[in-house]
TORBAMI-6908 format. One record per residue (C-alpha): residue number from 0; residue in three letters; x, y, z. Coordinates in Angstrom, 1 decimal. Layout:
N
NUM,ALA,X,Y,Z
...
END
This chain:
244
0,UNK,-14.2,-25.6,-57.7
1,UNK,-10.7,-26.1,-57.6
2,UNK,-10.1,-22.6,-56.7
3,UNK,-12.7,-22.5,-53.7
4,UNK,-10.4,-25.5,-52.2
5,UNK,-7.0,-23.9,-52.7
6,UNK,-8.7,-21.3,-50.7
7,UNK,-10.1,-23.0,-48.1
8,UNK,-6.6,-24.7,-47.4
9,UNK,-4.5,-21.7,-48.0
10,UNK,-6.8,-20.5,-44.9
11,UNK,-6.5,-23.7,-42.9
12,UNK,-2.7,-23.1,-43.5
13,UNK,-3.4,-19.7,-42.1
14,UNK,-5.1,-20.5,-39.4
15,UNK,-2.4,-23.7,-38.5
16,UNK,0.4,-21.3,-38.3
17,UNK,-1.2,-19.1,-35.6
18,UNK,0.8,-18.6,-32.9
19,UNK,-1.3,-17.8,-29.3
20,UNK,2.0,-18.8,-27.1
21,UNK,2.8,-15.6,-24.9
22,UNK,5.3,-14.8,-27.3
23,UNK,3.1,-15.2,-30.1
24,UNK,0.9,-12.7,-29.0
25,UNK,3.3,-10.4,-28.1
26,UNK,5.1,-10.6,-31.5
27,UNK,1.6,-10.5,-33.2
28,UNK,0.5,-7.5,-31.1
29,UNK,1.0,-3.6,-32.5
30,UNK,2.6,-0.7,-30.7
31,UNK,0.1,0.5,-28.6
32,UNK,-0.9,-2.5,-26.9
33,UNK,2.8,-3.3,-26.2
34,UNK,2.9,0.2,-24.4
35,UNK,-0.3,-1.1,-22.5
36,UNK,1.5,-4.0,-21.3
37,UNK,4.5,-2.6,-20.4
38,UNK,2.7,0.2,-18.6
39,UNK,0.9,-2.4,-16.8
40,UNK,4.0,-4.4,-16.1
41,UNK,5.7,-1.1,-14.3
42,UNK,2.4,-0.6,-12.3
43,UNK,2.8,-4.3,-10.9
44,UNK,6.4,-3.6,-10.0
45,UNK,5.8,-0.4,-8.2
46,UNK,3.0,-2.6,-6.1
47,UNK,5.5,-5.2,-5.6
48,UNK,8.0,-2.8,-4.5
49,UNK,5.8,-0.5,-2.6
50,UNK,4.5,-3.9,-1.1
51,UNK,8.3,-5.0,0.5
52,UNK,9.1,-1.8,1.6
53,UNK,5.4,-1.2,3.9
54,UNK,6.2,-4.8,4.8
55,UNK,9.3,-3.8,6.3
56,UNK,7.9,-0.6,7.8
57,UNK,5.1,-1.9,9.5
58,UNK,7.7,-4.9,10.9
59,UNK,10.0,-2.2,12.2
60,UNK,7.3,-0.4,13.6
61,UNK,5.8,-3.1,15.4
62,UNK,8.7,-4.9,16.9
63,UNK,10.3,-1.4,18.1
64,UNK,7.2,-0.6,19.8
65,UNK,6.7,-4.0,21.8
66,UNK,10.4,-3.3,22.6
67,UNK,9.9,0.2,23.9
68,UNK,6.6,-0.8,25.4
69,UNK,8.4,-3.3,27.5
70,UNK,11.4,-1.0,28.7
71,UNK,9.2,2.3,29.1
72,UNK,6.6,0.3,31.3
73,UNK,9.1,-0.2,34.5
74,UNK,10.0,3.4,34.1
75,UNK,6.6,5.1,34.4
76,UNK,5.6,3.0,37.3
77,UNK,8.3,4.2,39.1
78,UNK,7.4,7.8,38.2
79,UNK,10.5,7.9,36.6
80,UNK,9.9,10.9,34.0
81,UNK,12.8,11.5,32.6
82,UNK,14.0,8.0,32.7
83,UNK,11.2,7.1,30.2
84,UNK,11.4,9.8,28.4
85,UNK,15.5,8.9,27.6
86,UNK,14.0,5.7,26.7
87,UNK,11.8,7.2,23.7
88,UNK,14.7,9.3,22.0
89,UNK,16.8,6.0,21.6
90,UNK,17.7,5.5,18.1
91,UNK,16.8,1.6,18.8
92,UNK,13.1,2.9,18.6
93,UNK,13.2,5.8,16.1
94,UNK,10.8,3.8,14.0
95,UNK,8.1,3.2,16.8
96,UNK,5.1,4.5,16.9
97,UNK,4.8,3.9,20.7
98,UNK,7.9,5.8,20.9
99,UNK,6.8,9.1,19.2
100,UNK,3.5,8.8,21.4
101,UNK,5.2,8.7,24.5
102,UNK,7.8,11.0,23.5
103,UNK,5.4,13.6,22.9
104,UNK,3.7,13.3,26.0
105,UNK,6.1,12.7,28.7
106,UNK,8.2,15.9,26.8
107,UNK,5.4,17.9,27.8
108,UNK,5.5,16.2,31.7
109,UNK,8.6,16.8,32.3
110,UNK,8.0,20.4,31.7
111,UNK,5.1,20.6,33.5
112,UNK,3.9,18.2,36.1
113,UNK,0.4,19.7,36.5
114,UNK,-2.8,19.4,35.2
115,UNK,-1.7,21.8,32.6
116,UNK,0.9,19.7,31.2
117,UNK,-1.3,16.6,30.7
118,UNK,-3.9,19.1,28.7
119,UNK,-1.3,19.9,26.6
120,UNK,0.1,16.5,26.4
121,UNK,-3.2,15.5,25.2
122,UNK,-3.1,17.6,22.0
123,UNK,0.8,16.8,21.7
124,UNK,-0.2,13.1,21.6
125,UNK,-3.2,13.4,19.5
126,UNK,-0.8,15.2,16.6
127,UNK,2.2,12.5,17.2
128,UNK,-0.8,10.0,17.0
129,UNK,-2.0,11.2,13.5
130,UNK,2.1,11.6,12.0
131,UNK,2.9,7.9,13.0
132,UNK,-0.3,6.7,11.2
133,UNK,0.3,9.2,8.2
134,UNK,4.2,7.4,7.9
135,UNK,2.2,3.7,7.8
136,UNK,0.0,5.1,5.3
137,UNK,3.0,6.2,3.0
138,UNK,2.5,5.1,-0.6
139,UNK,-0.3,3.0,-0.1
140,UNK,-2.0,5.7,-2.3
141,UNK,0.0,3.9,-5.3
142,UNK,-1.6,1.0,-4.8
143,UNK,-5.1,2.2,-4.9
144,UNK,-4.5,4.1,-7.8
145,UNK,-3.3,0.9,-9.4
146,UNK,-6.2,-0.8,-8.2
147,UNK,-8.8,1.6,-9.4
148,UNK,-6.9,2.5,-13.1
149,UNK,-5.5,-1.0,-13.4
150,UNK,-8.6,-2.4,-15.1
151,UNK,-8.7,0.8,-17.7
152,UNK,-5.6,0.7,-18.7
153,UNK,-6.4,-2.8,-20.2
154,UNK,-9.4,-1.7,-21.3
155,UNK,-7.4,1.3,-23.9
156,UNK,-5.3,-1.7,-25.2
157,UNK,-8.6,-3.7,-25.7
158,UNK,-10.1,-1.4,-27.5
159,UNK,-7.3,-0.4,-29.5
160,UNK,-6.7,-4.5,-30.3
161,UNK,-10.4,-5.0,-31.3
162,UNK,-10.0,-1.5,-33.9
163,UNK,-6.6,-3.3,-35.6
164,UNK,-9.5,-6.7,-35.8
165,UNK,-12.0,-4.7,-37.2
166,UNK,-9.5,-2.8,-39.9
167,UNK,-8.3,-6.2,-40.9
168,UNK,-11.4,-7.9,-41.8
169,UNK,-12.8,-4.8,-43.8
170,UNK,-9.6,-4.7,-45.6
171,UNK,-11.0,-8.3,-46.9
172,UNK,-7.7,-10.0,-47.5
173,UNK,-7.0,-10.9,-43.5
174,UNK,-7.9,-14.9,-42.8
175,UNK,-9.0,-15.7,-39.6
176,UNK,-5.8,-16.1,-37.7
177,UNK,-4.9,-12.4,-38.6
178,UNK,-7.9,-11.4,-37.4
179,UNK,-7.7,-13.8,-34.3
180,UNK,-4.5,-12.6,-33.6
181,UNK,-5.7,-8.9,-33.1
182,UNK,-8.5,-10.3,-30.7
183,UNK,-6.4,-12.2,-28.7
184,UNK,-4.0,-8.8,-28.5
185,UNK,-7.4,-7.4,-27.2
186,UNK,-8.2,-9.6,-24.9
187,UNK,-4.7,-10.0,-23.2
188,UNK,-4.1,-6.2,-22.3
189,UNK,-7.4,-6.5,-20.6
190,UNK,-6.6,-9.7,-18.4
191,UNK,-3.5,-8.2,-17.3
192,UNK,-5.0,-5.0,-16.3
193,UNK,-7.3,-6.8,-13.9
194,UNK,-4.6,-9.5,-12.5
195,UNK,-2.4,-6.0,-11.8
196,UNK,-5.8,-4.8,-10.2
197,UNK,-7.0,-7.4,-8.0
198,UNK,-3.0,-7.8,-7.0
199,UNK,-3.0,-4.1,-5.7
200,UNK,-6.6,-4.7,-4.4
201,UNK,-5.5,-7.3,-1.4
202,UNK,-2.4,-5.7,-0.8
203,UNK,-4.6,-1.9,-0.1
204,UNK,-6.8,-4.4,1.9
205,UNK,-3.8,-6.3,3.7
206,UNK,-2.0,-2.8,4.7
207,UNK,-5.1,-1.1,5.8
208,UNK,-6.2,-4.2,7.6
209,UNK,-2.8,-3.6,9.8
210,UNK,-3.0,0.2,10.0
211,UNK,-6.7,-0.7,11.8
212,UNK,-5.0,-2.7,14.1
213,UNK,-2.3,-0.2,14.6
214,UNK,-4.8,2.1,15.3
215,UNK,-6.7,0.3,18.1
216,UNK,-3.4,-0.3,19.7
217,UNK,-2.6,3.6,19.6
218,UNK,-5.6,4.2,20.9
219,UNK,-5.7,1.9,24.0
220,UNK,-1.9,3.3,24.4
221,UNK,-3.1,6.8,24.6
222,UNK,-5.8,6.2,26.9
223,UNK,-3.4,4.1,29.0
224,UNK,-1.2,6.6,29.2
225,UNK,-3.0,9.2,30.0
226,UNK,-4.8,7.2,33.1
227,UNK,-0.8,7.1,34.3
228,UNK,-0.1,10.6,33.7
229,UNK,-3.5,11.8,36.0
230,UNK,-2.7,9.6,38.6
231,UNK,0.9,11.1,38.2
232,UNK,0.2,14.4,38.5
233,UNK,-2.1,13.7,41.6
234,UNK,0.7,12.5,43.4
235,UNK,3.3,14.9,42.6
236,UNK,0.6,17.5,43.7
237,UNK,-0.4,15.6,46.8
238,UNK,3.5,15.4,48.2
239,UNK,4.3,19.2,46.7
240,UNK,1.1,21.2,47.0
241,UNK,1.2,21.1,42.8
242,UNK,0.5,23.9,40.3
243,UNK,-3.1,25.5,39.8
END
């Protein structure tokens, strides 16, 4: 009898000096789900830093764009070809999408004022079009890997946690904070795994959400542009006979 109590409280003491804190666990937890954690710690600063830098991009981008819009604009309704075209090559703008649209169409313009030349400008525009949208896309892919393996990469330390549990109670001399401890190792890989997850998950959203919008506005551009450049062309051919 007197045994079966020294027992019970040398298990109660057991059980008191559990530690769950963050550093508790951590201390508690073996090798392998350390390396989980720290492997999902790196993941959530390459988000975080792939995050800032797209933030910045798509700013850049944005703002140099209104800006060129808004000095191009005057320019082309003056038929002013090569004026516009000076405009796009600034450095100012070397980030804007508008830019490398314009750029690539009034180039072609310049050379050839006909019919001709806005057919070609068309697929010279529709390439520059798909470049500027592959630079906004750049390293996004990071994120959705991290979204996608985020979740797994828990789940190895989970599984490697809940193995350590399971040795330790068929050993027989583990109480129930040993074993506790091992679960709560489990469990904490896996939580972080999916906080890293859905983290990457709304910023892949977020940056696509912008690239649509991006998009739409390249594609009104382009078709704005392109209404310009025929009724361009008409004109030029109307005073000089044109090209055919």
């Amino acid at each position: 009898m007197l045994l079966s109590l020294l027992s019970t409280l040398a298990h109660a003491a057991d059980e008191q000096h559990a530690d769950f804190s963050a550093m508790g666990i951590w201390n508690a937890s073996g090798p392998i789900a350390k390396g989980v954690v720290v492997t999902l710690l790196l993941m959530g600063l390459v988000c975080l830093f792939v995050s800032i830098e797209r933030l910045w991009a798509f700013r850049s981008a944005v703002n140099q764009s209104e800006a060129v819009g808004a000095a191009v604009v005057p320019k082309l309704m003056a038929n002013d070809v090569a004026g516009a075209l000076a405009v796009t090559k600034q450095d100012d703008y070397k980030n804007s999408y508008l830019a490398a649209l314009l750029r690539a169409g009034l180039a072609e313009l310049a050379e050839n004022p006909d019919e001709f030349g806005v057919n070609s400008a068309h697929r010279l525009v529709d390439k520059a079009v798909g470049l500027e949208l592959s630079k906004l896309k750049k390293n996004l892919a990071l994120l959705a890997t991290t979204a996608s393996t985020g979740p797994f990469v828990g789940l190895f330390g989970t599984t490697t946690g809940v193995i350590n549990s399971f040795a330790q109670m068929s050993g027989g001399g583990a109480g129930l904070a040993s074993v506790s401890a091992g679960i709560s190792e489990a469990l904490i890989t896996t939580a972080i795994g999916i906080l890293v997850a859905v983290i990457a998950v709304w910023l892949y959203n977020y940056f696509n959400q912008r690239i649509e919008k991006v998009t739409e506005e390249l594609v009104s551009s382009t078709a704005d542009f392109f209404d310009w450049a025929d009724k361009f062309v008409a004109k030029r051919g109307g005073r000089s006979g044109g090209r055919s």
